[in-house]
C-alpha positions in Angstrom: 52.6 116.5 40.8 53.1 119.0 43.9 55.1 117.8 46.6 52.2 117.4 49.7 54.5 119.2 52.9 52.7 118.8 56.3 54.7 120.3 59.4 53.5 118.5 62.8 54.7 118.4 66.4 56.9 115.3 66.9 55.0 112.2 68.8 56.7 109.3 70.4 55.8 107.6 67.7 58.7 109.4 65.7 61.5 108.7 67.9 63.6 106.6 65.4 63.2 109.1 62.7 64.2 112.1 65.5 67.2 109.6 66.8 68.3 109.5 62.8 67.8 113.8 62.6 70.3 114.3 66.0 72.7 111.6 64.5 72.7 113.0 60.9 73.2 116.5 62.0 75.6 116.0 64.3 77.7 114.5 61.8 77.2 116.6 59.0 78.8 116.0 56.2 81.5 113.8 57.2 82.2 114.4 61.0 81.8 112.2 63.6 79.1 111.6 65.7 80.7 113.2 68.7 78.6 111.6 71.6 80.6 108.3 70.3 83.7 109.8 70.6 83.4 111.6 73.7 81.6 107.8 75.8 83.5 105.6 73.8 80.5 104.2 71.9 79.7 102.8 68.6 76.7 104.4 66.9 74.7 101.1 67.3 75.3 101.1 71.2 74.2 105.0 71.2 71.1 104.8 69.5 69.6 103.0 72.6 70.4 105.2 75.5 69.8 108.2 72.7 66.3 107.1 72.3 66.3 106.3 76.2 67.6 109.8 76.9 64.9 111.1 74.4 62.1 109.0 76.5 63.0 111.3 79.7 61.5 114.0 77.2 63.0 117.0 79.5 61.6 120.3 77.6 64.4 123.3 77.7 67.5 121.4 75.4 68.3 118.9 72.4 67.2 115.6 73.8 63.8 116.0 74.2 61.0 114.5 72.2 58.1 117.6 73.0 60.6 119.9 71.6 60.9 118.2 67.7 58.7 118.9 64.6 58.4 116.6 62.2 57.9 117.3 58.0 56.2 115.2 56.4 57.0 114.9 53.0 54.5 113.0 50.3 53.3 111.0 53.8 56.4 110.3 55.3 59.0 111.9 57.5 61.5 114.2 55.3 63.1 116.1 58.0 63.0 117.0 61.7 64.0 120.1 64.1 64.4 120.9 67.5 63.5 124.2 69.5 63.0 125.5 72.8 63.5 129.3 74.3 66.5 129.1 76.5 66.6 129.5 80.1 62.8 129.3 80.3 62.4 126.7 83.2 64.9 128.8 84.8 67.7 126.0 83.9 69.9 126.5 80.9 70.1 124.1 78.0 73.2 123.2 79.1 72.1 122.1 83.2 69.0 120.3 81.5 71.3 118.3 79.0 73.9 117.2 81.3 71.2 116.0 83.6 69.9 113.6 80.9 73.5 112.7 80.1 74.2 111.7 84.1 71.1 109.6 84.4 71.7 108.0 81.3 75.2 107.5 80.7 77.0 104.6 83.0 79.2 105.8 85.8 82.1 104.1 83.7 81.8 105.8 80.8 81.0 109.3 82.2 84.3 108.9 84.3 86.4 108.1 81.5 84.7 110.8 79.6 86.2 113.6 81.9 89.5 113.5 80.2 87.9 115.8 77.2 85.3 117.9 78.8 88.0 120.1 80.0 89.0 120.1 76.3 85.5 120.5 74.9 85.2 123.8 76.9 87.2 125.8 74.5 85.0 125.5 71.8 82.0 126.2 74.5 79.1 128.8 73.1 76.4 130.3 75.9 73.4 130.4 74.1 71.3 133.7 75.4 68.7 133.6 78.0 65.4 134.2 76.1 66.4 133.4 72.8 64.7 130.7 70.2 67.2 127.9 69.9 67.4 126.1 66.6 69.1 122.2 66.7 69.1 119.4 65.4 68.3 120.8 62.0 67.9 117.2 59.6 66.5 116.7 56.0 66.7 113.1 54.5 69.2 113.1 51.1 65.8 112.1 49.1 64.1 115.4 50.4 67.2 118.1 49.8 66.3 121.1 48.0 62.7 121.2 48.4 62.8 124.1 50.9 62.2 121.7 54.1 64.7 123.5 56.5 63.4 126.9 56.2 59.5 125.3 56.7 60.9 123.6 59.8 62.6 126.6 61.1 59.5 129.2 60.6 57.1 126.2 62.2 59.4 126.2 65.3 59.6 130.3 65.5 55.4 130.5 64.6 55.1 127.9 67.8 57.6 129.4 70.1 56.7 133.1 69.4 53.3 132.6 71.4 55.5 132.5 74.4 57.9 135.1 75.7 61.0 135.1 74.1 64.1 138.1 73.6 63.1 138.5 70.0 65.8 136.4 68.0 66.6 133.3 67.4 69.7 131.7 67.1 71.7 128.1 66.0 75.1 126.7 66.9 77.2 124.7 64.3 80.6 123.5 63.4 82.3 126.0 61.2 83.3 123.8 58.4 79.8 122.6 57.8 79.4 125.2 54.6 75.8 123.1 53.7 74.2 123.9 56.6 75.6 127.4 57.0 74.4 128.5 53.6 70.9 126.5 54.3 70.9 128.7 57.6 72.0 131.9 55.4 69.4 131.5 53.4 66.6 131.1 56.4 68.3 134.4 56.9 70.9 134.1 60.1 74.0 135.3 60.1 77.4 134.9 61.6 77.5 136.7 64.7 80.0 134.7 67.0 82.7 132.5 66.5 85.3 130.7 68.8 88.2 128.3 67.6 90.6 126.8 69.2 94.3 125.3 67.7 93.9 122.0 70.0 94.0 119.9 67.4 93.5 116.9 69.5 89.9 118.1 69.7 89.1 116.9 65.7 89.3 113.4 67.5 86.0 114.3 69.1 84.2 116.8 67.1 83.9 118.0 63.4 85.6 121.2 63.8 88.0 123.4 66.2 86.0 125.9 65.4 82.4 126.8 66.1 79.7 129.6 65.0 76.4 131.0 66.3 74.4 132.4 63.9 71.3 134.7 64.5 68.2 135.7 62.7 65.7 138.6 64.3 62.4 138.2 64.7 
């Protein structure tokens, strides 16, 4: 029997499932889940204020509910992805995020936190003004190979192309995550900027010391 795909706009209803798509793709593979290592949490005291922060449902960046679709596969949720044209409040991603992040995070953690922003700068990407941003990219282990990522990433472009946008879209990742670079290849992006840094120190917080953006015309 066919597989039954149904592609939706995300509901509050789905916030578990879209707090399990930002976890699992922000590990990857086998990083860690680098909003743990930059506060100091465990993953069970994240998933909380995550869902908290997700509540706030700010439109314009990664924590925001309004911005997920869902797939459904055979009736349930397969996979999720987040999208938003950037810079089209007039705030980038970046502003709107570490907005959430300030209202959310305790003054404690945030403070002790400051010790590796400075660090986290070097692997920093500007996402372009105008351009479709693709996060958060997440497709249950059961559901792999089935074509889910490219369905969720042609939804979010067919919703998103009804507004004004510079004509591309683009996605940040860690460089070593091959999976989700070849599933991004074959959505057709491409590599088209990379930064790396030889602080090793910064593999205590994030997956990689190096970081791509890849980029797909419209």
């Amino acid at each position: 029997m066919a597989d039954t795909l149904i592609v939706r706009p995300a509901t509050h209803d789905d916030i578990d499932f879209i707090a399990e798509a930002i976890c699992g793709a922000e590990k990857g593979s086998s990083g860690p889940l680098s909003y743990c290592t930059i506060f100091g949490w465990t993953e069970d005291q994240f998933r909380p204020v995550l869902k908290a922060m997700l509540e706030e449902d700010i439109e314009g960046q990664e924590l925001c509910i309004s911005d997920f679709m869902i797939v459904e596969l055979n009736g349930r949720p397969g996979g999720a992805c987040c999208a938003w044209i950037e810079g089209e409040s007039g705030l980038s991603s970046a502003i709107l995020k570490a907005s959430v992040l300030l209202e959310s995070v305790d003054s404690e953690r945030m403070q002790a936190a400051q010790q590796h922003f400075k660090r986290l700068e070097k692997l920093y990407i500007m996402r372009d003004k105008g351009a479709i941003q693709i996060e958060s990219v997440y497709v249950q282990a059961d559901a792999r190979g089935r074509g889910l990522v490219g369905c969720l990433i042609d939804s979010q472009i067919a919703r998103l192309s009804q507004r004004d946008h510079a004509g591309y879209v683009q996605v940040i990742l860690a460089a070593n995550n091959e999976p989700a670079q070849a599933a991004y290849g074959r959505a057709g992006f491409s590599v088209t900027r990379r930064v790396s840094s030889d602080d090793q120190a910064l593999l205590a917080l994030l997956p990689s010391t190096e970081k791509i953006l890849m980029q797909r015309s419209l």
